[in-house]
C-alpha positions as CSV (number, residue, x, y, z in Angstrom):
1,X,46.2,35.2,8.5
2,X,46.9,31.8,7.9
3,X,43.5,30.1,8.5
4,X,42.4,33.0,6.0
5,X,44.5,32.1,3.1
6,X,43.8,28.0,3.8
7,X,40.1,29.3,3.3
8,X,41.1,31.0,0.4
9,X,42.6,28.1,-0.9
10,X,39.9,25.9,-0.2
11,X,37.6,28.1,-2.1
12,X,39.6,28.6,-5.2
13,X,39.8,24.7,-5.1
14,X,36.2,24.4,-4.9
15,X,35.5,26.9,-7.7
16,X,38.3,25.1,-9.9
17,X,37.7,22.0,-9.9
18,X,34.8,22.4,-12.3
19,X,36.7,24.5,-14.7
20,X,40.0,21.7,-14.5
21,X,37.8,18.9,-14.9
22,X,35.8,20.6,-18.1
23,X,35.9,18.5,-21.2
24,X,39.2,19.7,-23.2
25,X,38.0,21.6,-26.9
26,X,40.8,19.7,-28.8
27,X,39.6,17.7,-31.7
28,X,39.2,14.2,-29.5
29,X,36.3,15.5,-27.4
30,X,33.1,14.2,-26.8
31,X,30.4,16.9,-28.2
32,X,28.1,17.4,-25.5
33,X,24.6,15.0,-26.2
34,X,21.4,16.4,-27.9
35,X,18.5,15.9,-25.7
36,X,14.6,15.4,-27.2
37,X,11.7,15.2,-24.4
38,X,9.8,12.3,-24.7
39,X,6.4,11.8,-22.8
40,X,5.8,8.3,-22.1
41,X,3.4,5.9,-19.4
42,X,6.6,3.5,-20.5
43,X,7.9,1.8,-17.4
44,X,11.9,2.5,-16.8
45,X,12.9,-0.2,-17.7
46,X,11.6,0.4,-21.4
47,X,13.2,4.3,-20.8
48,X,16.0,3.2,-19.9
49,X,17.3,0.7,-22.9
50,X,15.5,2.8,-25.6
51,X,17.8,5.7,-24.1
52,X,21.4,4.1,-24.5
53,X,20.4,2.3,-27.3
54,X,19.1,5.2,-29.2
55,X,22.3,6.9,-28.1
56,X,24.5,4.0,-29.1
57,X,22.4,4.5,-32.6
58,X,22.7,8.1,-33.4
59,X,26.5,8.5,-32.5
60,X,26.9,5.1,-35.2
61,X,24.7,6.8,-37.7
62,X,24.9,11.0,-36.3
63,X,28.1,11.3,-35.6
64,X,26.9,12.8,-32.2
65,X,25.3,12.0,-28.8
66,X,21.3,12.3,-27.9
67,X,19.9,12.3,-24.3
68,X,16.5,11.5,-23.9
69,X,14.3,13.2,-21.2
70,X,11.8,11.3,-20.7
71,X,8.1,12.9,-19.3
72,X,5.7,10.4,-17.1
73,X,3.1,12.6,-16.0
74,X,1.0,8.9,-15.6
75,X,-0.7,7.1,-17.7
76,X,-1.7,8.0,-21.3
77,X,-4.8,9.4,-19.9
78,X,-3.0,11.4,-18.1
79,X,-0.4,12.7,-20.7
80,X,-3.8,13.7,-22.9
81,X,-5.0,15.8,-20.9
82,X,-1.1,17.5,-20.4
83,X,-1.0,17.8,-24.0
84,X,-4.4,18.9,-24.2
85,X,-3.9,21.9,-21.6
86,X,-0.1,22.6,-23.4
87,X,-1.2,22.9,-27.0
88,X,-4.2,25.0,-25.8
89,X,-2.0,27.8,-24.0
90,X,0.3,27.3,-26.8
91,X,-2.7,28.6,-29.4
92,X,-3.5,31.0,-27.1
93,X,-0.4,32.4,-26.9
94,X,0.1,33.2,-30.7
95,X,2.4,30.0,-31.9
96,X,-0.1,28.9,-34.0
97,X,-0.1,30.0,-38.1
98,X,-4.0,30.0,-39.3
99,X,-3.5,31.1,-42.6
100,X,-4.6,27.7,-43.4
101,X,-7.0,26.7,-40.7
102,X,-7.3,23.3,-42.2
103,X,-3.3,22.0,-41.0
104,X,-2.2,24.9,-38.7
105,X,1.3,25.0,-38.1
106,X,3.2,26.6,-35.3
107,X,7.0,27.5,-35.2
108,X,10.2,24.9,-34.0
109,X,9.9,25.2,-30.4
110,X,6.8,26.4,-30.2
111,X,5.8,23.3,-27.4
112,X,8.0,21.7,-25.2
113,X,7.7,17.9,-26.2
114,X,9.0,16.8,-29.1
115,X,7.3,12.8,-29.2
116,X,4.9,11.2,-27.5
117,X,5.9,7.3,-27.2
118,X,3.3,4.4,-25.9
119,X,0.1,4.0,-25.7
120,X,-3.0,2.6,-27.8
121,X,-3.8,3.4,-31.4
122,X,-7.0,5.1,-29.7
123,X,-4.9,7.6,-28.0
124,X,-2.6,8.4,-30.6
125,X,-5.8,8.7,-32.9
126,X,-7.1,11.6,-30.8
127,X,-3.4,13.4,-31.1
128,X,-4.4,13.0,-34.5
129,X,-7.8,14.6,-34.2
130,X,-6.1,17.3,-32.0
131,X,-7.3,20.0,-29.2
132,X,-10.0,22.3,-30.1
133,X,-9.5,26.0,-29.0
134,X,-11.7,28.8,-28.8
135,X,-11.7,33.0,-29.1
136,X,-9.0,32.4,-31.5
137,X,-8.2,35.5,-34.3
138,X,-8.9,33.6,-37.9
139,X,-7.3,34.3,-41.1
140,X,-11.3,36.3,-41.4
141,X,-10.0,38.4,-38.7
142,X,-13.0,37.5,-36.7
143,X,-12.6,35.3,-33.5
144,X,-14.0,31.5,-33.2
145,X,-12.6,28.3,-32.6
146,X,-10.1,25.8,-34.5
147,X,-8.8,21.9,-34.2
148,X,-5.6,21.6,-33.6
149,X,-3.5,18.3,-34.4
150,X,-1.3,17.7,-32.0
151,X,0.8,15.5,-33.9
152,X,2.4,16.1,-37.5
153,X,3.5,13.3,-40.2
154,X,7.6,12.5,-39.9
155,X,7.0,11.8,-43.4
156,X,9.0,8.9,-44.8
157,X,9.2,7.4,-48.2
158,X,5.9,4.8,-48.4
159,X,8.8,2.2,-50.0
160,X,9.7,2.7,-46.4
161,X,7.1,2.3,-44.2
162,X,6.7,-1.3,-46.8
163,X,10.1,-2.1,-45.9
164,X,9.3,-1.5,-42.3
165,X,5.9,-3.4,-42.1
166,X,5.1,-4.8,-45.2
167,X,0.9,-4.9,-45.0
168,X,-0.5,-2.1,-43.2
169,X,-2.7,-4.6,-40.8
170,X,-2.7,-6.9,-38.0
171,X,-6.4,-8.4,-37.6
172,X,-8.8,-5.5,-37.9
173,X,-5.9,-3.0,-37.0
174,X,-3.5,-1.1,-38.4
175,X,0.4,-0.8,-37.9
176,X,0.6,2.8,-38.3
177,X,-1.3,5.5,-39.3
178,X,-1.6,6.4,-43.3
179,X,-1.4,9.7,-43.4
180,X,1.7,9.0,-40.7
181,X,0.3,11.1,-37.1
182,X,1.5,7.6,-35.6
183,X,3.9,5.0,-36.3
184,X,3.6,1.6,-34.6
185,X,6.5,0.6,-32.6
186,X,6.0,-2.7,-30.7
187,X,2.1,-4.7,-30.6
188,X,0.3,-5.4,-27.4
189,X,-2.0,-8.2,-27.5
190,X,-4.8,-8.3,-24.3
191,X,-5.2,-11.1,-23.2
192,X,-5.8,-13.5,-19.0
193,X,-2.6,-14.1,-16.8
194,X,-4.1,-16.5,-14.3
195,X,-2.1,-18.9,-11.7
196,X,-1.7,-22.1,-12.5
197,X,-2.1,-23.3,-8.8
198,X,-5.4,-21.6,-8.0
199,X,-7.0,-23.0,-11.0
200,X,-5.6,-26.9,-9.7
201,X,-7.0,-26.0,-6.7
202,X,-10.8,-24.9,-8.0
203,X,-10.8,-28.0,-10.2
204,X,-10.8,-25.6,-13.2
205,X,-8.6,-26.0,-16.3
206,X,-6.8,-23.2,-17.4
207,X,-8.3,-20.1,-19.5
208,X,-8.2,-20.4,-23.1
209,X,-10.8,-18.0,-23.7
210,X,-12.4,-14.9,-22.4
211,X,-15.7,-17.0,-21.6
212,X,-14.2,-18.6,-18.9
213,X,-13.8,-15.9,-16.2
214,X,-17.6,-16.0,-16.8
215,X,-17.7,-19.1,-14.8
216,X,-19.4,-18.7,-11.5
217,X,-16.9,-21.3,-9.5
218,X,-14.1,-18.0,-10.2
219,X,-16.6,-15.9,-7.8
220,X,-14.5,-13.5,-5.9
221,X,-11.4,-14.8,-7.7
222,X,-10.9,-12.1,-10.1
223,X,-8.6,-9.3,-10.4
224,X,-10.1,-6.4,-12.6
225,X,-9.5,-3.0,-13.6
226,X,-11.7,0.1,-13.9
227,X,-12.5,0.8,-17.4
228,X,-12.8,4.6,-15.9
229,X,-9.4,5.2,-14.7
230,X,-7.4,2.8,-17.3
231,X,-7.6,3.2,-21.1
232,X,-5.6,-0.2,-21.7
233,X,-8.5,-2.3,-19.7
234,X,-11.0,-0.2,-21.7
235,X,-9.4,-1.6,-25.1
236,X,-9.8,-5.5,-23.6
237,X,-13.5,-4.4,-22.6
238,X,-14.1,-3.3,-26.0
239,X,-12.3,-6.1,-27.8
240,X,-14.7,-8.3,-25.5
241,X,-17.9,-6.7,-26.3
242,X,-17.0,-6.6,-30.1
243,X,-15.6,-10.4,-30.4
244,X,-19.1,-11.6,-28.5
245,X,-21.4,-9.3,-29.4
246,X,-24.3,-7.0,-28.0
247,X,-26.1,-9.4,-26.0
248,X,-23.6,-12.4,-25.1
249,X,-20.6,-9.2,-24.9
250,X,-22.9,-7.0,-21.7
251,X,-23.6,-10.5,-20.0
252,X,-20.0,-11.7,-19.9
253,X,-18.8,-8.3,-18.6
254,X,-21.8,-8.8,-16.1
255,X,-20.9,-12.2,-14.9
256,X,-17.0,-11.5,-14.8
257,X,-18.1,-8.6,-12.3
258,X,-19.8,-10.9,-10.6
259,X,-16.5,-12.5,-10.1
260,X,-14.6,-10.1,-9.0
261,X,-12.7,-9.7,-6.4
262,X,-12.3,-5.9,-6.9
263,X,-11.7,-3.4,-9.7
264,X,-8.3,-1.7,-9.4
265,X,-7.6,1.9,-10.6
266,X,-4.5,0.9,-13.0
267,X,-3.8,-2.4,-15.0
268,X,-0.5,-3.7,-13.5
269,X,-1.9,-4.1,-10.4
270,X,-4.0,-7.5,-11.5
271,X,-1.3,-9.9,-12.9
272,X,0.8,-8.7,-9.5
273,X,-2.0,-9.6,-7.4
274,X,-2.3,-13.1,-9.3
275,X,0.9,-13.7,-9.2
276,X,0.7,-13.6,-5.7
277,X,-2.1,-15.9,-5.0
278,X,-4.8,-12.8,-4.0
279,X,-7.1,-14.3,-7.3
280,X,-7.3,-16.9,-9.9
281,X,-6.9,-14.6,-12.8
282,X,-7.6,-11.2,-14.3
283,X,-6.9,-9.2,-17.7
284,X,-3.8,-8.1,-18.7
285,X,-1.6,-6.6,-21.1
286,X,0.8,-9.1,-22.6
287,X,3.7,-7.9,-21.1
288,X,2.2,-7.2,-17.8
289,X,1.3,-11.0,-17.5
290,X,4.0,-12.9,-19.3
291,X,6.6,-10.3,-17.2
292,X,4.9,-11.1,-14.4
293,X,5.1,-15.0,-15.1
294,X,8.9,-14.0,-15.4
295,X,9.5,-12.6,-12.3
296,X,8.2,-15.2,-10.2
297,X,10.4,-18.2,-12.1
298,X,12.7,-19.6,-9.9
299,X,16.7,-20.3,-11.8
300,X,16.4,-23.0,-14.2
301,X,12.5,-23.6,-14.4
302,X,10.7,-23.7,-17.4
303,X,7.7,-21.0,-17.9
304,X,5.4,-23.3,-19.1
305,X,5.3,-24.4,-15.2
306,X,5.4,-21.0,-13.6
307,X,2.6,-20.5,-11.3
308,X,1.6,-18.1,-13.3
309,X,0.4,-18.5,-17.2
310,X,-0.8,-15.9,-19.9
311,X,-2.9,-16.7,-22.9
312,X,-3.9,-14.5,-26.0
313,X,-7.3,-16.1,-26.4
314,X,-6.8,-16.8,-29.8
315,X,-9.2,-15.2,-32.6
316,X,-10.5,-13.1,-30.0
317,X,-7.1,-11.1,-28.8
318,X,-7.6,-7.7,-30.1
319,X,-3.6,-6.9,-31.2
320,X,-3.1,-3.1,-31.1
321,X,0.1,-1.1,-32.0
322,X,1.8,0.4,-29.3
323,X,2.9,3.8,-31.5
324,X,5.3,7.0,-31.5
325,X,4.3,10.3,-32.8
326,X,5.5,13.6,-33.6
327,X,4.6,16.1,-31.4
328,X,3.6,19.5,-33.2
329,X,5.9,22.4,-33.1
330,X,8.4,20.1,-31.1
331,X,11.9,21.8,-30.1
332,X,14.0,18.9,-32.2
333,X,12.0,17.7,-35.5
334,X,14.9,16.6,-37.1
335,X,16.0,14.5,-33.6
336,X,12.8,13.7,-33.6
337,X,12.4,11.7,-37.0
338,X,15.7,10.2,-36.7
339,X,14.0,8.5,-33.2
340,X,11.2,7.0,-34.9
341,X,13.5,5.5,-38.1
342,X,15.4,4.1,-34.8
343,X,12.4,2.3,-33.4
344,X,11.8,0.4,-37.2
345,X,15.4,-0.5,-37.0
346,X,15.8,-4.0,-36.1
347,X,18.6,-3.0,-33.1
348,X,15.4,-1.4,-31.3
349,X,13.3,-4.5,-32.4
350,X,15.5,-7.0,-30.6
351,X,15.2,-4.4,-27.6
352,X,11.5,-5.8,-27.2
353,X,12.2,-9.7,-27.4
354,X,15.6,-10.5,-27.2
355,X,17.3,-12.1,-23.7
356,X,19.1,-9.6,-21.8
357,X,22.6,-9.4,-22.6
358,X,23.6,-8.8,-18.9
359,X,22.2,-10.2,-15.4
360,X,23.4,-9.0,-12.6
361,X,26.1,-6.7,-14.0
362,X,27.7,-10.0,-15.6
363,X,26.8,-11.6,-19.1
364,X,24.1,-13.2,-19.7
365,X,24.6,-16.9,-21.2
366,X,21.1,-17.3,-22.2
367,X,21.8,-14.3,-25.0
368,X,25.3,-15.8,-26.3
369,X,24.1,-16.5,-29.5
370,X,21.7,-13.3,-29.8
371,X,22.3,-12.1,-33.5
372,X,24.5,-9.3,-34.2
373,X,23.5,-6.2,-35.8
374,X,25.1,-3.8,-38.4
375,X,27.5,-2.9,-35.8
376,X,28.9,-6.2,-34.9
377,X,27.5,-6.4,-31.6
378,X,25.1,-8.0,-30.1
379,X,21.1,-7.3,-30.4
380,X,19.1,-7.0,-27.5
381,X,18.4,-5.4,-24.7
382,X,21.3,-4.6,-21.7
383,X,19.5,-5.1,-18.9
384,X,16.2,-5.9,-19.1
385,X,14.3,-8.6,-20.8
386,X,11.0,-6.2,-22.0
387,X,8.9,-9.3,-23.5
388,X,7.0,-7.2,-25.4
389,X,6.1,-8.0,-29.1
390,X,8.2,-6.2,-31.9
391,X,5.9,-5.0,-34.9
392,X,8.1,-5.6,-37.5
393,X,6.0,-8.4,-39.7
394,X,9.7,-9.2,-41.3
395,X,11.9,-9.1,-38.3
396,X,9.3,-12.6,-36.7
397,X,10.3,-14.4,-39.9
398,X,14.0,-13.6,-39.6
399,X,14.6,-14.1,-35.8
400,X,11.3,-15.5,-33.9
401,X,14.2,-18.6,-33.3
402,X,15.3,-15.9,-30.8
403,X,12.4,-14.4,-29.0
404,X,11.9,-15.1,-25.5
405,X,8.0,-15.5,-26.2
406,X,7.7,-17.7,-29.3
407,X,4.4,-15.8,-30.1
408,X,3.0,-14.7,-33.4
409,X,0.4,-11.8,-32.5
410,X,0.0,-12.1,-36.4
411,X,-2.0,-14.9,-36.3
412,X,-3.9,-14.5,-33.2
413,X,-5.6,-11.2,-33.7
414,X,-9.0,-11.0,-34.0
415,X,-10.4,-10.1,-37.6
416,X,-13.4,-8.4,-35.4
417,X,-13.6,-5.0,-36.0
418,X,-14.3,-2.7,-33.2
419,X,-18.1,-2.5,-32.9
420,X,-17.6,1.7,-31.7
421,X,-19.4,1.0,-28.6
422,X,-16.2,1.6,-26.5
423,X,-17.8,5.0,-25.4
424,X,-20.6,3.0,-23.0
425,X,-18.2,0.5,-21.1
426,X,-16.8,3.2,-18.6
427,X,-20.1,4.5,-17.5
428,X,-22.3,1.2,-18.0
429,X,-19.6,-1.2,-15.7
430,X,-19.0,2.0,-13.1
431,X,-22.8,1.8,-12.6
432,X,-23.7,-2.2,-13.0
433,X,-20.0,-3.6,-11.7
434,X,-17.8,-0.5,-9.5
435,X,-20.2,1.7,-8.0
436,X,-22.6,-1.4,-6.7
437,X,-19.6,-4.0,-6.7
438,X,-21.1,-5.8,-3.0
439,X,-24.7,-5.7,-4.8
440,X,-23.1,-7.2,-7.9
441,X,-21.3,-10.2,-6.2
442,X,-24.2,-11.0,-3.8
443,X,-26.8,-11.0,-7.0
444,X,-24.8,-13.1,-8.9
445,X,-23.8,-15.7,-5.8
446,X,-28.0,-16.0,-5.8
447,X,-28.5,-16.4,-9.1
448,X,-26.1,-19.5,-9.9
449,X,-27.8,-20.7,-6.7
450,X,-31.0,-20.5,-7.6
451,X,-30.0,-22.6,-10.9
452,X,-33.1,-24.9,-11.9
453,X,-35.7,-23.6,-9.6
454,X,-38.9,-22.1,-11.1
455,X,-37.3,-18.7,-10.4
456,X,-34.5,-18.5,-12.4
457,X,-35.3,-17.3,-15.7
458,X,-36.8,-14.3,-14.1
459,X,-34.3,-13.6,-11.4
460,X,-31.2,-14.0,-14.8
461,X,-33.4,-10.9,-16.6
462,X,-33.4,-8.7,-13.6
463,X,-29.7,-9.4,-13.5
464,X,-29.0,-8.8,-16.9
465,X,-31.5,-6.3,-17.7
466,X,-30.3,-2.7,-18.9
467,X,-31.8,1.0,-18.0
468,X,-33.5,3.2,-20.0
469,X,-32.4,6.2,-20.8
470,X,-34.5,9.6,-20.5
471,X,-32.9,12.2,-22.8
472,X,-32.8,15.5,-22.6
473,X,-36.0,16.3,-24.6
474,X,-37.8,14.1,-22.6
475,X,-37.7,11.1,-25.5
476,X,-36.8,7.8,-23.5
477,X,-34.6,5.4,-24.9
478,X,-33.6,1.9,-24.4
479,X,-30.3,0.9,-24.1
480,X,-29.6,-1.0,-27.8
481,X,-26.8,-0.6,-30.0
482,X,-29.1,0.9,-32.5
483,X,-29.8,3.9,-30.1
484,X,-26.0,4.1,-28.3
485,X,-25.0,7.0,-30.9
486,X,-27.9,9.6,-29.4
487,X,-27.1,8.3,-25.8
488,X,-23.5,8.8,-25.9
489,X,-23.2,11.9,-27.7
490,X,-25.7,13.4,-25.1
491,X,-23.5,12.4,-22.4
492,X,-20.9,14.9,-23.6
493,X,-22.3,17.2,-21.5
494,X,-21.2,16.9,-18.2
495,X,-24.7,17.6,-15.9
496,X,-26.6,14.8,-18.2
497,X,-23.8,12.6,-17.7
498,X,-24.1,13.0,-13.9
499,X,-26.9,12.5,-13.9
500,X,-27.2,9.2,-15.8
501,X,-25.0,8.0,-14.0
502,X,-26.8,8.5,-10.6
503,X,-30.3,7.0,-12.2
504,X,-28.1,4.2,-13.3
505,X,-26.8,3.2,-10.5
506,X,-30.4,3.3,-8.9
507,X,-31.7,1.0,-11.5
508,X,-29.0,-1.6,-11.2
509,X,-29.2,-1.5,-7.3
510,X,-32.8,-1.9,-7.4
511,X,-32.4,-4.8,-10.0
512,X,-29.4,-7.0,-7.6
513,X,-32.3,-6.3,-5.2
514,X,-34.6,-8.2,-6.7
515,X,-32.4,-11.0,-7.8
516,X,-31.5,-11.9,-4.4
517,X,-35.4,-11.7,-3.4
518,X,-36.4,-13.8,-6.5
519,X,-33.8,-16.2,-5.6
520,X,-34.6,-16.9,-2.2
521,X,-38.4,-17.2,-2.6
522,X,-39.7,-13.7,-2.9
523,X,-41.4,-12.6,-5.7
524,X,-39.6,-9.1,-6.0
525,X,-43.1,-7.7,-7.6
526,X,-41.9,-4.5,-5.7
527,X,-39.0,-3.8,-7.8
C-alpha cells in the first residue's frame, strides 16, 4: 500500500508541476509571444539576431512578444519550388477569390508562410510573377488556368519608402520593388575572395578584377560553383557576361573553367575551400568571403593581412538587394508588415555591420562605442558579426565610421544593366565547363602551350567556338545573342532541353578534342 500511494504521489507531482509552474494571469504576466513563419536560405546566425532583435523591437513598439519560425527548406531554389507546390494546392483547394482574375486574393490563413526573407531580386521577382495553375473554375464559370502572385504589397506611404532609401537604385538595380512585392533589406555585392599566400606563391598579384582568374598560371587553382544548382553564382555569371560582353563575357567564363579546380554544388563551399589553401581564389558572395577572411584572423591582426582577401571588382560588381516579401494569404499580415518596417529600422541595419556586442558570452570591447538606438542601448548585433551590407543609402552617411567593412556598395556597382542572357549560362557552362570539366582543363593546358606556334589561332577557335542549335522545326541556329530569345524559349520544354543538352556536350567534347590534337601537331581535320 505504501509503495502504491509513493507512486501516486510521484505521479501527481509529475502531472503538477506543469500546472504550478504556469505563468500566473495577474496583471504582471508575460503574454505569450506571437509567432510569424519565415522561409529563409539565411544562415542561423542571421536567424538568430533578426529573431531577438525583432522581439526586443515589437515588445518596445507592440506592447507584446513575436517568435519567429524560421523555414530552410535550402536554398532559394529550393524554397521556389516549396512555394510553388504550396500556393498551387492552395488554388486548388478553393482559397483563392477569382472575381478579379487580374490580382486574385485568397483569405488570412489561407498559406502557411507569412514572409519570405533573402535571396536575389531575381527570385523575389518571380514571387512577384507568381505560380500559374490550371483546371481552375473562373469568374466565366468555365475552367482554365490563372497566375497567381505569390507575394502582395505591405503597402507603405512612398514618403516612406524615400525616408527608407532615398533613390530607388544602386547601379543598374533597384532597392525595392515599385509596386512593393519586395522590399530590399541588406545589398550583396559578388565579387573574388582569393588567399593572399597562394597568390605570393604563383608570383601573381592579387585580383582586382574579374579578368584575372582568366589567367592561365591560376590553372587548377580555382574554386567555382555550378550555375545549375546555385542561383547566387548564376547572378555573378550573369553580371560577368553583361559587364564584358558577348564575345569577351563566353571566353572569360571559358578560360576561368579552364581553371578550375572543380565546380561545387552550393556557393559557400568556394571561399571555405580558399581559405584553406585547396585554391587561389573563387567567386563569392560578399559576406561569404569577407566572413570567411574573418574567421581565419588570428586575435589582434589586421584583415588587410589575413590570408585571405575579398574584392568587389569595382565598376563591374553587380550590387543586388537582398529583399523580404509578403507572402500571399499569410496567417499574420499585420505581424507581417510590422517585420519589414523592422528591417528599414536602423536597430536591424546595425544588425548587418555593426561589431558584435558580445564574444564569448562576455562584452565585446571592439563595440564599446557602437551608437545607441531609440532605446538607449546599444546597436548591433549580440553575437555575431553578419558583415553584410545594410541598404539603407542614409544609414552609410550617418554611421559608415562604425561598419566593420568600410565599403560603399554605392559606388562600386556596375551601371551595366543585365544583358537578359542569364537563361543560357546554366545549360551552356554544364555542357562546355561541368559535364566535360577533365576535357575542359586538358584543352585549355594545350592551348596556352601551344602559344606562338603556327597552330594557335586555330586550336583558340575550336576552344572557344559555340554549337549550333537545331530547333524544333528543323531551322538551325547559331548561338548569337540576336538568336538566344528563340533558343531559350524552346528549351522550356523539357525533351528539347535534354536533348540540347546531350548534342552540346558532344560538340564541346569533340571540340577539347581537337584542341589538344591541333596543339600537339595534329591537324584535327577529323573533327
Amino acid at each position: 500500500m505504501v509503495q502504491r500511494l509513493l507512486i501516486f504521489a510521484v505521479l501527481l507531482a509529475i502531472l503538477g508541476v506543469p500546472w504550478l509552474m504556469r505563468p500566473s494571469s495577474g496583471r504582471g504576466a508575460a503574454a505569450p509571444a506571437r509567432t510569424i513563419v519565415v522561409l529563409t536560405p539565411h544562415v542561423p546566425q542571421i536567424q538568430r539576431e533578426f529573431a531577438s532583435a525583432f522581439d526586443r523591437w515589437h515588445r518596445r513598439v507592440h506592447g507584446e512578444g513575436v517568435r519567429i519560425d524560421w523555414r530552410q527548406p535550402g536554398g532559394t531554389s529550393e524554397i521556389m519550388k516549396v512555394l510553388e507546390a504550396h500556393y498551387q494546392s492552395a488554388a486548388k483547394a478553393g482559397a483563392f477569390d477569382f472575381t478579379d482574375p487580374s490580382n486574385p486574393s485568397c483569405a488570412v490563413g489561407a498559406t502557411a508562410y507569412d514572409l519570405m526573407m533573402g535571396g536575389g531580386s531575381y527570385e523575389f521577382g518571380k514571387l512577384k510573377q507568381g505560380v500559374k495553375v490550371a483546371g481552375l473554375r473562373l469568374p466565366s464559370g468555365q475552367l482554365g488556368d490563372a497566375t497567381i502572385p505569390m507575394s502582395v504589397p505591405a503597402g507603405f506611404e512612398q514618403h516612406t519608402l524615400d525616408e527608407w532609401y532615398g533613390e530607388n537604385a544602386i547601379g543598374s538595380a533597384q532597392l525595392y520593388d515599385p509596386q512593393q512585392h519586395w522590399y530590399g533589406t541588406a545589398l550583396s555585392g559578388f565579387g573574388i575572395v582569393y588567399n593572399r599566400r597562394i597568390f605570393e606563391s604563383l608570383g601573381l598579384p592579387e585580383p582586382t578584377a574579374f579578368h584575372d582568374l582568366g589567367d592561365p598560371r591560376l590553372a587548377g587553382n580555382l574554386a567555382l560553383a555550378d550555375p545549375r544548382q546555385s542561383g547566387s553564382v548564376t547572378t555573378t555569371y550573369d553580371s560577368i557576361l553583361s559587364n564584358y560582353g558577348w564575345d569577351r563575357g563566353w571566353a572569360l567564363l571559358r578560360e576561368m573553367s579552364g581553371n578550375a579546380r572543380y565546380f561545387a554544388n552550393s556557393s559557400p563551399k568556394p571561399p571555405i575551400d580558399v581559405s584553406h589553401g585547396e585554391a587561389a581564389a573563387g567567386l563569392a558572395i560578399d559576406f561569404y568571403g569577407r566572413g570567411q577572411g574573418q574567421a581565419v584572423l588570428r586575435p589582434g591582426e589586421d584583415p588587410a593581412s589575413s590570408r585571405v582577401g575579398y574584392v568587389d571588382p569595382k565598376g563591374a560588381t553587380f550590387i543586388d538587394a537582398d529583399p523580404v516579401a509578403m507572402l500571399r494569404g499569410g496567417p499574420n499580415p499585420v505581424i507581417a508588415k510590422r517585420f519589414i518596417e523592422f528591417c528599414l529600422s536602423d536597430e536591424a541595419q546595425a544588425l548587418w555591420q555593426f561589431r558584435a556586442l558580445e564574444v564569448d558570452g562576455r562584452a565585446n570591447p571592439a563595440a564599446s562605442d557602437n551608437p545607441r538606438g531609440t532605446d538607449g542601448e546599444r546597436m548591433g548585433p549580440q553575437n555575431y558579426s553578419l558583415r553584410r551590407m545594410p541598404v539603407k543609402r542614409e544609414f552609410y552617411r550617418r554611421y559608415s565610421a562604425y561598419f566593420i567593412d568600410r565599403v560603399d556598395p554605392f559606388s562600386v556597382a556596375s551601371n551595366t544593366a543585365p544583358a537578359g542572357w542569364r537563361s543560357a549560362i546554366p545549360i551552356m557552362m554544364g555542357a562546355f565547363g561541368i559535364d566535360n570539366a577533365d576535357e575542359c582543363r586538358r584543352a585549355w593546358r594545350a592551348l596556352n602551350a601551344c602559344r606562338g606556334t603556327p597552330a594557335y589561332d586555330q586550336a583558340r577557335a575550336a576552344f572557344f567556338a559555340f554549337p549550333p542549335t537545331t530547333m524544333p522545326d528543323g531551322t538551325v541556329l547559331e548561338f548569337t545573342p540576336q538568336n538566344l530569345g528563340k533558343i531559350s524559349a524552346a528549351w522550356k520544354s523539357p525533351p528539347f532541353r535534354t536533348r540540347c543538352e546531350v548534342e552540346y556536350t558532344r560538340f564541346f567534347k569533340d571540340s577539347y578534342e581537337r584542341v589538344e590534337k591541333l596543339a600537339t601537331g595534329g591537324d584535327g581535320a577529323s573533327r
